[in-house]
KOLTORKE-492216 format. One line per field, with one value per residue: residue number from 1; residue in one letter; x, y, z of N, C-alpha, C in turn. Coordinates in steps of 0.001 Angstrom, whole numbers, plus 524288, in hexadecimal, padded with zeros to 5 digits. Layout:
N
marnu = (NUM,...)
vogu = (A,...)
n.X = (X,...)
n.Y = (Y,...)
n.Z = (Z,...)
ca.X = (X,...)
ca.Y = (Y,...)
ca.Z = (Z,...)
c.X = (X,...)
c.Y = (Y,...)
c.Z = (Z,...)
***
This chain:
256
marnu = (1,2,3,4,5,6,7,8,9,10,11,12,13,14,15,16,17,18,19,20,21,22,23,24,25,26,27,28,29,30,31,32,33,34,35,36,37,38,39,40,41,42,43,44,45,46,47,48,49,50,51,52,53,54,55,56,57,58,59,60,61,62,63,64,65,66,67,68,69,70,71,72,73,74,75,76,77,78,79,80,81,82,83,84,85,86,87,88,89,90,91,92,93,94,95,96,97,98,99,100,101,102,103,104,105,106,107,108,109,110,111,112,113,114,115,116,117,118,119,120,121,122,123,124,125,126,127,128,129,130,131,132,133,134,135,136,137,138,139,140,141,142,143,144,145,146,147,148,149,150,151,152,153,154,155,156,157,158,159,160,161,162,163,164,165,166,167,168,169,170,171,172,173,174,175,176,177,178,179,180,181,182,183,184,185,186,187,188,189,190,191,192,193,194,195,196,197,198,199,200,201,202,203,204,205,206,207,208,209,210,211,212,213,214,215,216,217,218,219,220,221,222,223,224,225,226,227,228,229,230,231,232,233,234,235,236,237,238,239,240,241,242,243,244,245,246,247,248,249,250,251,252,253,254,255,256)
vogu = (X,X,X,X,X,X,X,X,X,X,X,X,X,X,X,X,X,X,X,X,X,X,X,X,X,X,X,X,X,X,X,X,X,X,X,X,X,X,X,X,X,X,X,X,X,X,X,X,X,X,X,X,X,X,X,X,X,X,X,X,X,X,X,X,X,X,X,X,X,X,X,X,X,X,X,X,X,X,X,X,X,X,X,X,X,X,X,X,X,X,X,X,X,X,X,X,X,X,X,X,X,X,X,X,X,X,X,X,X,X,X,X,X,X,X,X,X,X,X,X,X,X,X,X,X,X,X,X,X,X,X,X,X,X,X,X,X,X,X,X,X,X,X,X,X,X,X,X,X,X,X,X,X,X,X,X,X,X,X,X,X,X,X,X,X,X,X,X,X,X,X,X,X,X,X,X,X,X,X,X,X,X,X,X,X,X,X,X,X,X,X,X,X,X,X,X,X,X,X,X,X,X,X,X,X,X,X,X,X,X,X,X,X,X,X,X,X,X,X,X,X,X,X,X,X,X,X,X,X,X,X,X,X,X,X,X,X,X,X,X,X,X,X,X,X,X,X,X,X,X,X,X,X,X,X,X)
n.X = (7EDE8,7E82E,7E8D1,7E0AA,7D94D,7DC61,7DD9D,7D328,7CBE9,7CEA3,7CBE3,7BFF1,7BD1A,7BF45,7B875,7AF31,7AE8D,7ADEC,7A49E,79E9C,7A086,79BFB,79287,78FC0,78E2F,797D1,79ED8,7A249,7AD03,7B2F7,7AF91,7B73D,7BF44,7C1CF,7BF2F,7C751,7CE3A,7CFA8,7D163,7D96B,7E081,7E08D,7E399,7EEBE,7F279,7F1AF,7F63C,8025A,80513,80549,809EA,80966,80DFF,811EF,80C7E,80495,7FEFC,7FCC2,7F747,7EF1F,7EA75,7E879,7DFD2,7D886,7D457,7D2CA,7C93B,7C1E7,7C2EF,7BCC1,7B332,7AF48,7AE87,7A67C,79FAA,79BFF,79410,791A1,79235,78BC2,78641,78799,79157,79B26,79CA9,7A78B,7AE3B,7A9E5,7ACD8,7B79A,7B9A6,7B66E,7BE7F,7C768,7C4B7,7C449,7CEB7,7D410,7D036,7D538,7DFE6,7E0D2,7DEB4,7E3D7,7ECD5,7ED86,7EE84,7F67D,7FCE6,7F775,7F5F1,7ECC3,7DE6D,7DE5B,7D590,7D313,7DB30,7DD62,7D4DC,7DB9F,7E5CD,7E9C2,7E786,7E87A,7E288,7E253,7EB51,7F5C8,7F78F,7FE76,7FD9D,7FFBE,80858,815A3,81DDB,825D8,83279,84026,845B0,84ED7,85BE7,85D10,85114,84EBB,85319,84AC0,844FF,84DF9,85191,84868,849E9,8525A,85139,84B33,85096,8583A,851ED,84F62,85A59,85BE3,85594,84D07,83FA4,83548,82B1C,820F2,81825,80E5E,811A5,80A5F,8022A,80392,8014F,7F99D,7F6BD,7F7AE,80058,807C2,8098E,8156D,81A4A,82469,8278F,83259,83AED,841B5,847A7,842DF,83853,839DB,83872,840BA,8483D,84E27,84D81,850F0,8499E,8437E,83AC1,83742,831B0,82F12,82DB2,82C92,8371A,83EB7,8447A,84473,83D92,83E56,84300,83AC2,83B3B,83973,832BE,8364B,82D33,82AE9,82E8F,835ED,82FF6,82CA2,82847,821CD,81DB0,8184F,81880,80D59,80D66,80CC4,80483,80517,8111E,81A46,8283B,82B9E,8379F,83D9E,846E5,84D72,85387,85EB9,86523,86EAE,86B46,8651D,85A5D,8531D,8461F,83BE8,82EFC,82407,81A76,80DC2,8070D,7FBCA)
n.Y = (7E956,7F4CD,80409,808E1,800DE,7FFCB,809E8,81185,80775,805C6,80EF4,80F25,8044A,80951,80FDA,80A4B,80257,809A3,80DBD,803B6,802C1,80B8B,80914,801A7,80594,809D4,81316,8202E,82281,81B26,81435,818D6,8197D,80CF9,80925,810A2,80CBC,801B8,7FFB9,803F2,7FE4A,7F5FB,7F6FE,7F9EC,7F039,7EB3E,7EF9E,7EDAB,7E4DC,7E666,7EF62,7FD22,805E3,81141,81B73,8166F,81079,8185B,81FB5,818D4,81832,8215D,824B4,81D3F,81D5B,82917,82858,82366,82BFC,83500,82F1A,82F92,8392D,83A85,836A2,8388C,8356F,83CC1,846B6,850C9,85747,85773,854F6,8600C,864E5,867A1,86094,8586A,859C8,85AAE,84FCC,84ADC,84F22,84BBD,83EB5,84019,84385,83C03,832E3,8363F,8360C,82BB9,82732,82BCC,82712,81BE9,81C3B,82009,815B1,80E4B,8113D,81865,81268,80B57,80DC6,8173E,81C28,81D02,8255A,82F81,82D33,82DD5,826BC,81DB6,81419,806CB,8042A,8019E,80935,810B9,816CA,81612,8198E,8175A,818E1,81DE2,8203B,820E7,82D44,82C1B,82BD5,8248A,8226F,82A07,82674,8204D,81F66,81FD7,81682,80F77,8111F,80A8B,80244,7FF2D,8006D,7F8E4,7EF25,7F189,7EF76,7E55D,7DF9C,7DB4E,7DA5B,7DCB4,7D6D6,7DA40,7D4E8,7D5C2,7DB53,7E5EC,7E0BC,7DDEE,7D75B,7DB42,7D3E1,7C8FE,7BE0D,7C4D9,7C0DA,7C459,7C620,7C51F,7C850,7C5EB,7CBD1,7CA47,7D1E4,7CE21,7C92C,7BF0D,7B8BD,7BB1D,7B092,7AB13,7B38C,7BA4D,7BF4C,7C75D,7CD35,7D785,7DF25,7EC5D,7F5D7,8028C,809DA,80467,7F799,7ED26,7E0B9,7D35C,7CCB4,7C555,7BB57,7B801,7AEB9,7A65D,7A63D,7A201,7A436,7AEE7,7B38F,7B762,7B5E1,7B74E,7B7A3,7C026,7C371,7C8F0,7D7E0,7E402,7ED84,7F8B2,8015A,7FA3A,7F737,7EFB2,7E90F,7E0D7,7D80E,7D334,7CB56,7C508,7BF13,7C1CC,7CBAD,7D797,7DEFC,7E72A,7EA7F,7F48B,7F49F,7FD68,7F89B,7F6F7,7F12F,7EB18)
n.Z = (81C12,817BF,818C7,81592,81B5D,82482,82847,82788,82947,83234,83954,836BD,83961,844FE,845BC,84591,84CAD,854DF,852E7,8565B,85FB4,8656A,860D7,867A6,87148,877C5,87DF9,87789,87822,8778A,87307,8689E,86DF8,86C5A,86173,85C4A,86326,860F1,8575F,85487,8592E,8565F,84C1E,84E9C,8503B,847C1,84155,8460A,84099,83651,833D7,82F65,8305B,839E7,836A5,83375,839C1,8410E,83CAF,83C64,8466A,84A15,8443D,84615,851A9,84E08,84931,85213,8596B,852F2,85252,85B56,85EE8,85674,85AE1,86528,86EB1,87706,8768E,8761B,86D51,86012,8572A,853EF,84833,844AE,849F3,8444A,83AAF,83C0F,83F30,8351F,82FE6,831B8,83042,824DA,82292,8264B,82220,81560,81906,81BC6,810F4,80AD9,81027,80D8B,802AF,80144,804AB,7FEF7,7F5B7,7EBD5,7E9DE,7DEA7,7D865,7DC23,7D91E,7CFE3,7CCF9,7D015,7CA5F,7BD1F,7B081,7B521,7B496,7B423,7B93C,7C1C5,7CCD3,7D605,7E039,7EAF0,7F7CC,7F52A,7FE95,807F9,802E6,80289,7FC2B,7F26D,7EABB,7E3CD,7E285,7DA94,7D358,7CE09,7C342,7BDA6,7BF58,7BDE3,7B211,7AFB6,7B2DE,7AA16,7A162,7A42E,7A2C3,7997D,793EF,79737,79288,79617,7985D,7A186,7A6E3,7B1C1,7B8E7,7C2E6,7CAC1,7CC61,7CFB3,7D9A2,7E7C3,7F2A5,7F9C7,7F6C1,7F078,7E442,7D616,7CF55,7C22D,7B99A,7ACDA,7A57C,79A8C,78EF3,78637,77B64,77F08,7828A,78F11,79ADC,79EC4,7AC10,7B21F,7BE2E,7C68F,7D053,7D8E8,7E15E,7EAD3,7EF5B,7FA0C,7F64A,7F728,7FE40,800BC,7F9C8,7F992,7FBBF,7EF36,7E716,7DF48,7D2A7,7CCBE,7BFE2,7B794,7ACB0,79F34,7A093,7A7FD,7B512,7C2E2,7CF38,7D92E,7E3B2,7F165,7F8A1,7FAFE,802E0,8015C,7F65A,7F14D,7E9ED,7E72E,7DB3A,7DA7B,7D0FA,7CD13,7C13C,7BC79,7B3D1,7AB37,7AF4E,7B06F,7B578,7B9BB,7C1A3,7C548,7C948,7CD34,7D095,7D848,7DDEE,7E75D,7EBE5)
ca.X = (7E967,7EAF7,7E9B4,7DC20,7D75C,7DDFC,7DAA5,7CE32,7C967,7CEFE,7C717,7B9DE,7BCA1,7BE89,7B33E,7A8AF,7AEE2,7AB8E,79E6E,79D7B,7A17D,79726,78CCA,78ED1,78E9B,79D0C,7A0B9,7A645,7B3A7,7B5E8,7B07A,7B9C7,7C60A,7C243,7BEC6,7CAEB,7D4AC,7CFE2,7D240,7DF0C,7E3B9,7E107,7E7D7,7F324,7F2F4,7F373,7FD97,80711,804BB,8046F,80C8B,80AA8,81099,81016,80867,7FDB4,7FC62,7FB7F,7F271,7E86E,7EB67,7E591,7DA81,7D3B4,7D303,7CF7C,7C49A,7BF37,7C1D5,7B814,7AEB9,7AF87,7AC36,7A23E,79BC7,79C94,78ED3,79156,79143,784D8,784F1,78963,7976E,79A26,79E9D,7AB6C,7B11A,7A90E,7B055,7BDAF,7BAAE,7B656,7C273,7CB5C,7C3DB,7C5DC,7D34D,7D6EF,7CDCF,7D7F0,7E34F,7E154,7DE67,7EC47,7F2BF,7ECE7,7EE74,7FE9D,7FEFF,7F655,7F369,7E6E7,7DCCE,7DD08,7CF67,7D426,7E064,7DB54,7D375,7E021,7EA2F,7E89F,7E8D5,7E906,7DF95,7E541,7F385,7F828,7F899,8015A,7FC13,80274,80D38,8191F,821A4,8295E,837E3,8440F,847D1,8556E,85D04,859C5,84B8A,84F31,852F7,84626,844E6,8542C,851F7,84520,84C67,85833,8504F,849A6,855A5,85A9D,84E78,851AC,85F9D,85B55,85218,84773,83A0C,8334A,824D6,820B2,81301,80B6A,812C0,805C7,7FC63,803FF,7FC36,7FBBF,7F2BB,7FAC2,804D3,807CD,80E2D,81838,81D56,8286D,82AD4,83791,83944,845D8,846B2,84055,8350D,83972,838B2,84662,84A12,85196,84FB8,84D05,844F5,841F2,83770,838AE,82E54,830E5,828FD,82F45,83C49,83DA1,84695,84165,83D6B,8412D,84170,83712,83BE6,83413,8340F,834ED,82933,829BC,83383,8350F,82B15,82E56,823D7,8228A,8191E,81A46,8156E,80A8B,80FAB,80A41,80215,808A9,813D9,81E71,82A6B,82B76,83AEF,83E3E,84B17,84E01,85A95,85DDF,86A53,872F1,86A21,85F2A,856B6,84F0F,84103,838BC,829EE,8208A,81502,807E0,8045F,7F613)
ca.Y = (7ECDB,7F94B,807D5,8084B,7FFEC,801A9,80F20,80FBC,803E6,805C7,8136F,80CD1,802B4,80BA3,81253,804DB,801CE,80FA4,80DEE,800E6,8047D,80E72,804E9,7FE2A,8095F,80C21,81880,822C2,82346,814EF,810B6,81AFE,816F9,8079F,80A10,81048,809DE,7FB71,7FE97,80635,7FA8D,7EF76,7F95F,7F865,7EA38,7E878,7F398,7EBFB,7DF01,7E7A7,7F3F1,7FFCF,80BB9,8134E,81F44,814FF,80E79,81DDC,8214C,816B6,81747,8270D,8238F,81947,82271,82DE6,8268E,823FA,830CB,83680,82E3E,83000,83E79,83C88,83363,837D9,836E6,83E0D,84BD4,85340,85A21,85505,856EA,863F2,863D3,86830,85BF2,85497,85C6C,857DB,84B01,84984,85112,8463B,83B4A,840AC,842F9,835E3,8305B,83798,833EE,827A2,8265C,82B1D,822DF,8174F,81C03,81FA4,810FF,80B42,813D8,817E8,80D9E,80AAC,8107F,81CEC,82013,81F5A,82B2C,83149,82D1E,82F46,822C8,81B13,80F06,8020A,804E5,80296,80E08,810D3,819E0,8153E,81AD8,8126B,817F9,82141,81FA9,82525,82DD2,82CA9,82E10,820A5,822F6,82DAB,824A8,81BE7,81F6D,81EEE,80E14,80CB2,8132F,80925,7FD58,8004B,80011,7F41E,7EB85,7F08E,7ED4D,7DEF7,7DEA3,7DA42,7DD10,7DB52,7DA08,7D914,7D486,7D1E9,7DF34,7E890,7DE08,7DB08,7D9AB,7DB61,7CE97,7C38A,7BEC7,7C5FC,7BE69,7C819,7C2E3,7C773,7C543,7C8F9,7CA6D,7CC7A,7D544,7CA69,7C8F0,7B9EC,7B868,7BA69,7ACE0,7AA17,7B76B,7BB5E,7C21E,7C7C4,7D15C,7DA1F,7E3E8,7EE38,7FB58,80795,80CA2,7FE6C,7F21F,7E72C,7DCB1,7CC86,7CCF4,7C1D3,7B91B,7B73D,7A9CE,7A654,7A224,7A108,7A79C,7B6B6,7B4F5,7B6B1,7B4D4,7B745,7B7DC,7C31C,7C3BB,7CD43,7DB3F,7E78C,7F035,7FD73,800E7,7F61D,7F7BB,7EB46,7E74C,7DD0D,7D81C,7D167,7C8C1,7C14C,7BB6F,7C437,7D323,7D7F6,7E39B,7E71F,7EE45,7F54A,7F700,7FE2A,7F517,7F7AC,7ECD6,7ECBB)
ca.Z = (81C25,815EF,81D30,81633,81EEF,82ACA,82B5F,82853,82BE6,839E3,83B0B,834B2,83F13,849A9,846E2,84587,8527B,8599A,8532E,857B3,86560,86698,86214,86D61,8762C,87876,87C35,8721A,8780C,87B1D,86E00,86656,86FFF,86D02,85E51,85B5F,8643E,85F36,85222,85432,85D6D,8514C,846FF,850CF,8517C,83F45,8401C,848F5,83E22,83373,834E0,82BE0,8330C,83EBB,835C2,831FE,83FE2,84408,839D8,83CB2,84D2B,84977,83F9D,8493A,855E2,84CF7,8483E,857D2,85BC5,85064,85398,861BE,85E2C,856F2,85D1B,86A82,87193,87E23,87494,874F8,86759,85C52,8569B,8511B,841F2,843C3,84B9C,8405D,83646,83C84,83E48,82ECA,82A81,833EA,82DEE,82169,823D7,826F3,81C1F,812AB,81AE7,81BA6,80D48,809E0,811D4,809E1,7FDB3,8025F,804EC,7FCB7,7F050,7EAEC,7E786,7D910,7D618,7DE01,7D7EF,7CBB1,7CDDB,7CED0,7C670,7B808,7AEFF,7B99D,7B64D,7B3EA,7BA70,7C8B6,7CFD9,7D9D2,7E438,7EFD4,7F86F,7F73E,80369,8074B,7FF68,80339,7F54A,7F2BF,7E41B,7DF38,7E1F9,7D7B1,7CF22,7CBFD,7BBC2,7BAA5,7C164,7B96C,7ADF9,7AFA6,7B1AB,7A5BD,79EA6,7A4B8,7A053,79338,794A3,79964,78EFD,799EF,796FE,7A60E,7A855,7B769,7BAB2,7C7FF,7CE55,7CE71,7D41F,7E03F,7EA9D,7FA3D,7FBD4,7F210,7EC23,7DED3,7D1B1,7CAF9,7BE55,7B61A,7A6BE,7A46D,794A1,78C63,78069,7777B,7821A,7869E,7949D,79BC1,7A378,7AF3B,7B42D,7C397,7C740,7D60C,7D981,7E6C6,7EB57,7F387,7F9C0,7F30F,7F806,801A3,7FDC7,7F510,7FD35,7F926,7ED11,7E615,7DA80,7CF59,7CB31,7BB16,7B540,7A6D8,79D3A,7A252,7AC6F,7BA3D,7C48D,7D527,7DF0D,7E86C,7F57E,7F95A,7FCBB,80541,7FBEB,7F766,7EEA4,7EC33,7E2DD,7DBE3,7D835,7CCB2,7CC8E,7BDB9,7BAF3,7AF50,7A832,7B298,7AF83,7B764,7BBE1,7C579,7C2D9,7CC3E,7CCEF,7D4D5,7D952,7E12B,7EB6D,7ECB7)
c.X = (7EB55,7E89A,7E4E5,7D766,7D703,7DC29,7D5C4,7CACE,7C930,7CB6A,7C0E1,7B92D,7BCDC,7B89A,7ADBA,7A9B8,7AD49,7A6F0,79BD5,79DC2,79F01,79304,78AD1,78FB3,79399,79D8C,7A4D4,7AAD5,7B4FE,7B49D,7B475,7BDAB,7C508,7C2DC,7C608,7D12B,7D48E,7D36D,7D944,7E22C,7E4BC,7E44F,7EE32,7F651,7F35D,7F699,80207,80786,804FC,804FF,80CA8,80C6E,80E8C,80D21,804A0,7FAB1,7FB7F,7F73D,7EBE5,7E7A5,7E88A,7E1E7,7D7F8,7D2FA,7D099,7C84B,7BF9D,7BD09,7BD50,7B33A,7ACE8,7ACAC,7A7AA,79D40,79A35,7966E,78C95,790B9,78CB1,78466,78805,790F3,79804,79C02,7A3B9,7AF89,7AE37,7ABF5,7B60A,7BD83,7B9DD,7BC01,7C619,7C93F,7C609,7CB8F,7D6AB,7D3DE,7D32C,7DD23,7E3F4,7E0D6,7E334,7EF1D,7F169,7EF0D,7F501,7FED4,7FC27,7F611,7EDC5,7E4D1,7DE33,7D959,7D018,7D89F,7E022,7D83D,7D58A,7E33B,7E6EF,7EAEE,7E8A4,7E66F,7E28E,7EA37,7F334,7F925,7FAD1,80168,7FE49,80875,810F6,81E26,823AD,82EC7,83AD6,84626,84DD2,855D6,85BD8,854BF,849BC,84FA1,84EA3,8462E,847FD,8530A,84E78,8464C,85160,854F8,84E32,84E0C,8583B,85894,84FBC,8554A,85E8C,85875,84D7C,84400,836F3,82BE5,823E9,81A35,81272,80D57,80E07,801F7,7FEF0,8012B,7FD2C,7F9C8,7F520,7FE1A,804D3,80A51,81052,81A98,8202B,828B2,82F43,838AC,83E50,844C3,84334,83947,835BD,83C3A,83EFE,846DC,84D54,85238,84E8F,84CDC,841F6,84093,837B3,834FF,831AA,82EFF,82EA0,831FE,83CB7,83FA8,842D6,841C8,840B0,83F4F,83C4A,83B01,839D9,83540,83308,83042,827EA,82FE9,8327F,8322C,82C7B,8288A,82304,81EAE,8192F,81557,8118E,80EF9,80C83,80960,8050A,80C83,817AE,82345,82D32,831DC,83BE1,84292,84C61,852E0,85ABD,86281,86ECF,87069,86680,85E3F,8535D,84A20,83FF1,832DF,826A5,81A51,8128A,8077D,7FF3A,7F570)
c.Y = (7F264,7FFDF,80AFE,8065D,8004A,80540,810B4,80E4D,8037D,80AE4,810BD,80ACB,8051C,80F38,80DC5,8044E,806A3,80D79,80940,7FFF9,806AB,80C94,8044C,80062,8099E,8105C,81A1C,821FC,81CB6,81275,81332,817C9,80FF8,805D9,80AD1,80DD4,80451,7FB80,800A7,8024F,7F4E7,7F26B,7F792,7F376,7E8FC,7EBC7,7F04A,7E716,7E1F4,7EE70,7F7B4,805D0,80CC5,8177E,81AF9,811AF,81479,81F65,81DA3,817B4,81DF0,827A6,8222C,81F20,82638,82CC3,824F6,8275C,8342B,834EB,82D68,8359F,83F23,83B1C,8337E,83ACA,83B66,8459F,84D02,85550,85703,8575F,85C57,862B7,864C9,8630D,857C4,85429,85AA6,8526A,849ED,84AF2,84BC7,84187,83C72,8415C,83DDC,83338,82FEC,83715,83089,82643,826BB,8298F,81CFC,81863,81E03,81A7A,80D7B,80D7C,814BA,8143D,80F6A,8104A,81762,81F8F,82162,8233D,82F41,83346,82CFF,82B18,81FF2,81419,80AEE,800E6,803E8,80737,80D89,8157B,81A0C,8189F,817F2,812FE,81C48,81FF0,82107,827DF,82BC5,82D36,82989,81FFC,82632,82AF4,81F65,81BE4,81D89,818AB,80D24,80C37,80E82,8023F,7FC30,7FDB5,7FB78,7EF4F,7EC0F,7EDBD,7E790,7DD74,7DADC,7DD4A,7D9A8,7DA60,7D6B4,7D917,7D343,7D87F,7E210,7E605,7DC65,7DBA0,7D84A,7D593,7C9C1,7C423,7C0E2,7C314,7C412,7C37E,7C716,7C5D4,7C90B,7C619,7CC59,7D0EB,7D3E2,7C81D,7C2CE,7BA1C,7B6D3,7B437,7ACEC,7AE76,7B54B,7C034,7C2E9,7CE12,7D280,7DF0F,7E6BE,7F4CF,7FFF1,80A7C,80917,7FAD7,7F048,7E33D,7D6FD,7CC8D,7C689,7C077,7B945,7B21F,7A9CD,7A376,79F32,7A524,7AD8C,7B692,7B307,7B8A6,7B5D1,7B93F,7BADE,7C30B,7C82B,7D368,7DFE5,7ED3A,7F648,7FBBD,7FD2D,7F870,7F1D8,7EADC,7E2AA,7DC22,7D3DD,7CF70,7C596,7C0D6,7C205,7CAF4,7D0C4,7DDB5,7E3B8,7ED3C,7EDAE,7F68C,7F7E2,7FC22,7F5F3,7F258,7ED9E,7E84A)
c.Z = (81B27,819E8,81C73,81B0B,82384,82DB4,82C40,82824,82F40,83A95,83A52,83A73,84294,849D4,846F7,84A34,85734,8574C,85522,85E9C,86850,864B8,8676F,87136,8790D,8794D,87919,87425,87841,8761A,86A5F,86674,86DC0,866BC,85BCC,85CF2,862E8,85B52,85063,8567B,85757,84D93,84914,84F6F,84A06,84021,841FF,842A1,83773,832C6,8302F,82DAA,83626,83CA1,83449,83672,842A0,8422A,83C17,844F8,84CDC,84850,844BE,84D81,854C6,84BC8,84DD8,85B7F,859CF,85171,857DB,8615A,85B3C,85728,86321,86BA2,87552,87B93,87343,86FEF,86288,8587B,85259,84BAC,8429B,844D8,847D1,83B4C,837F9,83C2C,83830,82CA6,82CA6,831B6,82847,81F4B,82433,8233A,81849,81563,81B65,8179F,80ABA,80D7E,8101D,805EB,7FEAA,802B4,800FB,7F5E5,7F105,7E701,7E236,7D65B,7D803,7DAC9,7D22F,7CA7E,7CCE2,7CB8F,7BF7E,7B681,7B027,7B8EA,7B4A2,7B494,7C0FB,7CA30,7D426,7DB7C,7E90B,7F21E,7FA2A,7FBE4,801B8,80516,7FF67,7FD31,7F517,7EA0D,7E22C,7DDDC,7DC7C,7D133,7CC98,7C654,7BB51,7BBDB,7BD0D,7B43D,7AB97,7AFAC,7AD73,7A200,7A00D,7A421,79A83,790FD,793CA,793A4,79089,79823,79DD7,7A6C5,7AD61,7B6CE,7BEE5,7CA52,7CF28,7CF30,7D937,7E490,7EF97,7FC31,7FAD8,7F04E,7E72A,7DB91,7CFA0,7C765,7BB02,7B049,7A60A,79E7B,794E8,7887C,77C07,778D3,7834B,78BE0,79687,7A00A,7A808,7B263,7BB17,7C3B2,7CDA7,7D678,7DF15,7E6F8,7EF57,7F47A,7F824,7F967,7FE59,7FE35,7FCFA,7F910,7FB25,7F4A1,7EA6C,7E0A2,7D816,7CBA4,7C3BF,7BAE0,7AFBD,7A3CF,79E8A,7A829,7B38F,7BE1D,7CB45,7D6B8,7E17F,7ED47,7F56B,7FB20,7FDA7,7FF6E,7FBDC,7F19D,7EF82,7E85B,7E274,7D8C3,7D5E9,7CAD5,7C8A4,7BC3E,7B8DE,7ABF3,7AB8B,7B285,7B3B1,7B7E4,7BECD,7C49B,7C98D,7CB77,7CFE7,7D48D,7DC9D,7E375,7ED72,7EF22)
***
């Protein structure tokens, strides 16, 4: 469940539950305190089973409560006049506030939708976009060198006289298994035999997990299954070996 929902969906909910609390003749403080500590007590309880940091179990353990306390204020009966504008004017800007705070901290983990980012970016329609933030990364000097690697593997497909084409990488998906398939071509374009072929994801600047085989299927054509994987940036490694050469390619893939 993503931090869309969590967040606010747990405020929504905390607020149907205060209003459902004071249906039924609850008092304001006891439906607030019951309102927000339910809903902060069950967040607890998917965080432990489903751990995404101590800032986003803080963030929502802040949200819910704030959302009780507001409407503790400005729903409270026992006040003879009505609430002045100024404490209406803070609470809108704090809703609004966390509206837009909570909106970028989706779109840091998830990107912006499709239909949104195209708004945006220039050119943009029929391409993958990659909006998301893929992690913090320690720099260092090989980080420095990304062109000079892409630059070199380049040159070492030439060398080979490999021609690569990778399919299935930008539909992977958080829900199902994905197929990736490989044709691996010579100079002449007939399919190379006997190669292997093992694919390894892994989140940016973080080892490569086990890598995956890719079984032959036909002449050139190499073929594998991958498990589901948590949505976000991945970097996908492709490790190619064939009458004693190889190379290894990298590509950056979206998990939706």
């Amino acid at each position: 469940m993503n931090l869309l929902y969590t967040l606010f969906g747990g405020m929504l909910l905390t607020a149907a539950i205060y209003g459902g609390l004071r249906r039924v003749r609850v008092g304001n403080f006891w439906a607030a305190v019951a309102a927000s500590g339910g809903v902060s007590l069950a967040y607890i309880v998917y965080a432990i089973f489903d751990w995404a940091g101590l800032d986003t179990l803080a963030m929502h353990l802040v949200a819910y409560p704030t959302v009780a306390v507001v409407l503790a204020q400005l729903y409270d009966t026992r006040k003879a006049q009505a609430l002045h504008w100024a404490p209406k004017l803070i609470v809108a800007l704090f809703l609004a506030v966390s509206v837009l705070f909570g909106g970028l901290a989706y779109i840091s983990s998830h990107g912006l939708p499709q239909l949104v980012a195209r708004w945006f970016l220039p050119n943009a329609q029929d391409k993958n976009l990659h909006t998301g933030f893929a992690g913090v990364v320690a720099h260092s000097q090989e980080a420095a060198k990304g062109i000079g690697q892409h630059l070199k593997v380049e040159h070492a497909l030439a060398q080979l006289g490999w021609q690569v084409d990778v399919q299935g990488l930008n539909e992977l998906s958080v829900m199902q298994e994905s197929e990736v398939v490989v044709q691996l071509s010579d100079r002449d374009g007939r399919g190379v035999e006997q190669a292997r072929l093992a694919l390894a994801l892994a989140r940016p600047g973080q080892p490569a997990g086990r890598p995956t085989v890719l079984a032959a299927a036909g002449p050139g054509r190499y073929q594998a299954r991958l498990d589901p994987h948590a949505a976000g940036a991945w970097i996908a490694y492709l490790r190619i070996e064939a009458a004693g050469r190889g190379v290894e390619l990298e590509h950056t893939v979206e998990v939706r």
